[in-house]
N, C-alpha and C positions, 0 to 999 in steps of 0.2 A: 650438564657440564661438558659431556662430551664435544654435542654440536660445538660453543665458545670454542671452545680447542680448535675445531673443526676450521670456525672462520677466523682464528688467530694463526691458524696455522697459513691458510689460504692466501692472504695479505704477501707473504714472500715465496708463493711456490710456482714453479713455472704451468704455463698455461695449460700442458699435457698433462701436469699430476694435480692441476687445479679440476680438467675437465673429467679425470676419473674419480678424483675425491667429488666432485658431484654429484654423477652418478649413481657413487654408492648411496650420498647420502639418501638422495632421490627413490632408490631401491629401499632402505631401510625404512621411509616415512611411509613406502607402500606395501610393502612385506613384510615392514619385523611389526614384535608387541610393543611399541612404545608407550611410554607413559604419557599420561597428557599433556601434561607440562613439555616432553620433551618435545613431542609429537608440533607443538605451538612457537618451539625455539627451530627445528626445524622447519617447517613451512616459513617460517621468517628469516632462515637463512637461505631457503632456497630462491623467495624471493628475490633478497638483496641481492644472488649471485647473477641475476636475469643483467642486471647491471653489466656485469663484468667483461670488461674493455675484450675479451676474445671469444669470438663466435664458439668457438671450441665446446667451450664451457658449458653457454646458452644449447648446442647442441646437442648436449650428454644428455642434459635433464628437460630436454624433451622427447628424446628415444627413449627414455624412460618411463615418461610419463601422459605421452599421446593417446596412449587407448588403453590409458587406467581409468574405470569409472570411480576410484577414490581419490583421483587427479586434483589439488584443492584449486578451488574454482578461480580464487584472485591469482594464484598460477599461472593456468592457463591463459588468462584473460591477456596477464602480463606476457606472456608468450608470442600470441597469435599478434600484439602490439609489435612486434618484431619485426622485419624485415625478412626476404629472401625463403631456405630452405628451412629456417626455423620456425616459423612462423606457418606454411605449408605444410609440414611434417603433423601439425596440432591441427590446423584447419582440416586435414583432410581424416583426422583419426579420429580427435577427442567426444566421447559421449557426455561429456560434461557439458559442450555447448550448446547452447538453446537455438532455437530457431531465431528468432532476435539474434543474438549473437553472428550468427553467418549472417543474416541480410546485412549487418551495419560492416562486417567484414567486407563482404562480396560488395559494397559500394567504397569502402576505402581501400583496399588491397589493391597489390600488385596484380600482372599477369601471373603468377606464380603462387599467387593466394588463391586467386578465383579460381584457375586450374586446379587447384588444391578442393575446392570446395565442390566444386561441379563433378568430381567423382567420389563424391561421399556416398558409400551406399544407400540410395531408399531418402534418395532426399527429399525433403517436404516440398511441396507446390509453390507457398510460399518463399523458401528459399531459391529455387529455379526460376520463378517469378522473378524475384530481384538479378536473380544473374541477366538473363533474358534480357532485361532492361537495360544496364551497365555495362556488360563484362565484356569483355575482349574480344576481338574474333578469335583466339584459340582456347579459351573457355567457352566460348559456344558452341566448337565443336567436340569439348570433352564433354561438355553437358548432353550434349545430341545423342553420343554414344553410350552414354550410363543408362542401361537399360531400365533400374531399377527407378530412375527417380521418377518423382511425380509431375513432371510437365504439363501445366493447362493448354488446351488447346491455343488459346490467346497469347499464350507463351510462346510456342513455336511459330506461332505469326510471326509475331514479335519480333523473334531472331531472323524469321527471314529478311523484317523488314527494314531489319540494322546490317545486317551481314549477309542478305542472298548472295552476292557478287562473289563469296568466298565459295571455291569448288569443294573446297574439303568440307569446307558446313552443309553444303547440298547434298554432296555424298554421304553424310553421316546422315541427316533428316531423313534421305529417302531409303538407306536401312534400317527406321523403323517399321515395326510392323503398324503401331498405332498412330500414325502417321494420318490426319485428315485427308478424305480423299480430294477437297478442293484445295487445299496446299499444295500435296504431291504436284496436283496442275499447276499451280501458280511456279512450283519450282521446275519444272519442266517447262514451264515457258520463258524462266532464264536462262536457263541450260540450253536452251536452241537461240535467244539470241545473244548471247557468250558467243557462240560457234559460228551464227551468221556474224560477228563483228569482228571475230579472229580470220574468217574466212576474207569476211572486204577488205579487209585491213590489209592480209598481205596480197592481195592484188588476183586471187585465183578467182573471184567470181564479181561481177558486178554489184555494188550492194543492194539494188532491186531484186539481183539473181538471189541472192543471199537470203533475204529479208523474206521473199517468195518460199525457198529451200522452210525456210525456220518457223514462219508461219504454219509450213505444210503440214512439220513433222509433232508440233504443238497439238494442229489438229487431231493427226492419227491418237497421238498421246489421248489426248482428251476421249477421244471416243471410246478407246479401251479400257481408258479407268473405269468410264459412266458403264460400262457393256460389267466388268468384270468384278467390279463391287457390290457393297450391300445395297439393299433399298433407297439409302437414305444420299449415298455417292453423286450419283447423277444432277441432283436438285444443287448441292454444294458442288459441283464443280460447275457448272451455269453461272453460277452468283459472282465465283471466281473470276470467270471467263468475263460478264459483264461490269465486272468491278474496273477491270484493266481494259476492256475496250477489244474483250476477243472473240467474244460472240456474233459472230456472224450468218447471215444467209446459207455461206458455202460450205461452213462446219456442220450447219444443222445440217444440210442435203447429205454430204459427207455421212454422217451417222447412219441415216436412211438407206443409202447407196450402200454401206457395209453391212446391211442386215442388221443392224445393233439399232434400235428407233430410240433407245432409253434417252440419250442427251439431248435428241431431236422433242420429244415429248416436252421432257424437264423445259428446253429452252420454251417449247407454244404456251407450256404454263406460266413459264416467269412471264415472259413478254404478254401474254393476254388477259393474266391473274386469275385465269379461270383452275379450280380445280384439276387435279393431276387426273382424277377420273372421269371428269368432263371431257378434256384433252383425249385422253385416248379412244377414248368411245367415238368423238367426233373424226379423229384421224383413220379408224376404225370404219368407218361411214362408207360403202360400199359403191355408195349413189356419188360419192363425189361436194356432197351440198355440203356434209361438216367441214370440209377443209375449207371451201370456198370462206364461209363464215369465221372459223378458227384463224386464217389465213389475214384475213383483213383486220380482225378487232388485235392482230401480233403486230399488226401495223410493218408487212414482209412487204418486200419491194416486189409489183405487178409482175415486171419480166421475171423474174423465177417461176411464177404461179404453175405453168405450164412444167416443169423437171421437176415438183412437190408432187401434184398432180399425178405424173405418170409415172414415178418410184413408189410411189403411195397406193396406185393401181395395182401393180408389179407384187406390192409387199402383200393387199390385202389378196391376191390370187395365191399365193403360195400361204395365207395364213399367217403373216407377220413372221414365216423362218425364211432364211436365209434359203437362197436360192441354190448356188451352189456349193456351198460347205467348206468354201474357201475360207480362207481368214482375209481382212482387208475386205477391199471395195469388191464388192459380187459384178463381176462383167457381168452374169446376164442380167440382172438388175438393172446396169449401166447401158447396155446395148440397146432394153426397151425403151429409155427415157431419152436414150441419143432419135431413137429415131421419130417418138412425137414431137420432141423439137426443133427435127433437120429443116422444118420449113417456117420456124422463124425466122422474121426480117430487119433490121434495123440496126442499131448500134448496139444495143441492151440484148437483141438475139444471138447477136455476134461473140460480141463478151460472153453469152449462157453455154455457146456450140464451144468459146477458147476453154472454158473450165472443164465442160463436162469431157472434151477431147485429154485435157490433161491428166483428168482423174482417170483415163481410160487410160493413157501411157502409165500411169504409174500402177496401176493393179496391173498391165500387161508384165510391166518389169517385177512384181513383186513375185508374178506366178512364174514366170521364166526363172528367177532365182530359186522360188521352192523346185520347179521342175529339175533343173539342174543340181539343186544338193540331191534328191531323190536319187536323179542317172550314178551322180558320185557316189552313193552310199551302195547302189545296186553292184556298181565296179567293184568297189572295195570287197562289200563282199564276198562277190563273182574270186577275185582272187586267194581270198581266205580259203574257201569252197575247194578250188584246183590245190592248193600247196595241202590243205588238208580233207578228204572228200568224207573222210567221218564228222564232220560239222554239218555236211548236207543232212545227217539223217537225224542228228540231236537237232537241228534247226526242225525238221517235219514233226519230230516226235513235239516240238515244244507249240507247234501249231495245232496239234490234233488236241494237246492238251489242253490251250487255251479254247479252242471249240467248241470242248468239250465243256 
């Protein structure tokens, strides 16, 4: 009886004491003891008022009723049919919705729903799945950031492969932790030419200068993921790299050249399909005869053979470590392999002396820059030291400590 009153009363009452008369009722159908009967005139008034020509209304009695798990279900259903923030208030709370429910959402909803959806805690694979697919660029980068959900691998493809272009969506991918490590490559290779295209574009660099710049710094990327990850990183970001056409001669040397052989390895196995243990063993090969062989069946172009060759000398005399404990391209690495091939001759020699010479400026510049923050840090503090000379001895005391 009461509800009837309820919606008799509601017919002439203005929109504000219609939207807290809903509420309550909304509150009463989830918190008090009703009877069943009432309990059934309720839900059937709350329905009708889903109707009700002012958002207001629609609004109350879904702050009410978003993340009630005794929320009735033809409710909600009716709710999330809605438009705008009503509609997203349910989408992104209600535990009454099934996974069914959010995928058929997440492909007819607004930006504002799917945004709604993509930060539902702990969302299912399948539901991300469908977002991935459909949603919006700024649902894909609210999905990106939900730590909790369940993202397939193929998912996050996926979104790069609809929305890489978007910086925000790169920037949320690459702060995951569980982030593919041949993704991360792939999205670091639009992120450098984004910047080679922003660079030509406004007229500060050539776009060969650019494209050259963007290729380089892909490179560096790539080597460091394959050097700095699990086992399994380097083989996937190879496939990456050959999927889009980035696998090159001068990336593998690169790898080589910085002490790091792991991408250099991965690529001789893709390209030769020999065994990953095959591979090393033969690059490994002291005599020189494994590469000659591994070299040819990767189908590597002749003129390099000679800078494989003598990095590969260089690695196996130090024992595959890093020569100088630099980070980046090891010059002395680079200085032996400049010089078995300074008596190259030809066009194809020329082009081997223009690279390895560039790789040589750029590890010059990289170590000039560490040298340099080193002298600043030494200044800084050199100065602390004078304005305070009781640091000099808490600095020795923390060095005998660590020695010790």
């Amino acid at each position: 009886m009461i509800v009837r009153r309820f919606l008799l009363w509601a017919r002439t009452a203005n929109a504000e004491a219609r939207a807290g008369g809903a509420a309550a009722l909304a509150g009463a159908y989830l918190r008090s003891g009703m009877a069943e009967e009432e309990r059934s005139e309720a839900e059937t008034a709350l329905i009708a008022l889903v109707d009700d020509p002012s958002p207001l209304v629609r609004r109350a009695i879904a702050e009410e009723v978003a993340a009630a798990p005794r929320a009735p279900r033809t409710l909600i259903l009716n709710l999330i049919a809605d438009q705008g923030d009503v509609a997203a208030l349910v989408l992104a709370h209600s535990p009454v919705l099934t996974e069914a429910d959010l995928v058929d959402a997440a492909a007819i909803g607004d930006a504002l729903a799917q945004r709604a959806i993509a930060q539902r805690p702990y969302l299912p694979s399948g539901v991300a799945a469908a977002l991935a697919e459909v949603g919006l660029d700024e649902a894909l980068v609210v999905l990106a950031g939900n730590r909790t959900a369940d993202i397939p691998d193929f998912s996050l493809e996926r979104m790069v492969e609809r929305a890489g272009e978007s910086g925000e969506l790169r920037e949320a991918l690459l702060a995951r932790s569980d982030l593919p490590a041949g993704l991360r490559q792939a999205i670091a290779a639009k992120m450098s030419d984004a910047l080679a295209s922003f660079v030509a574009g406004c007229g500060w660099l050539t776009a060969e200068r650019s494209a050259r710049l963007a290729r380089e710094s892909t490179e560096r990327v790539a080597v460091a993921l394959a050097a700095g990850g699990e086992d399994s990183d380097a083989p996937a970001i190879v496939e990456c790299l050959r999927l889009h056409g980035r696998l090159t001669p001068g990336l593998m040397l690169r790898s080589l050249l910085s002490g790091e052989p792991a991408l250099a390895e991965a690529a001789f196995a893709s390209l030769s399909e020999l065994p990953p243990a095959r591979v090393s063993a033969l690059l490994r090969d002291r005599s020189g005869r494994g590469l000659k062989s591994l070299y040819r069946k990767a189908g590597m172009p002749a003129a390099l053979q000679p800078a494989f060759a003598a990095v590969l000398a260089a690695l196996n005399e130090a024992g595959f470590r890093r020569i100088s404990g630099v980070a980046g391209i090891d010059r002395e690495i680079l200085r032996c392999v400049l010089i078995a091939c300074e008596g190259l001759e030809g066009p194809e020699g020329d082009a081997l002396m223009a690279l390895l010479r560039r790789l040589d400026a750029e590890a010059a510049r990289e170590q000039a820059r560490a040298m340099a923050d080193s002298l600043a840090d030494d200044a800084a503090l050199a100065l602390l030291v004078e304005a305070d000379p009781s640091l000099l001895v808490e600095l020795q005391a923390d060095e005998v400590r660590a020695a010790a």
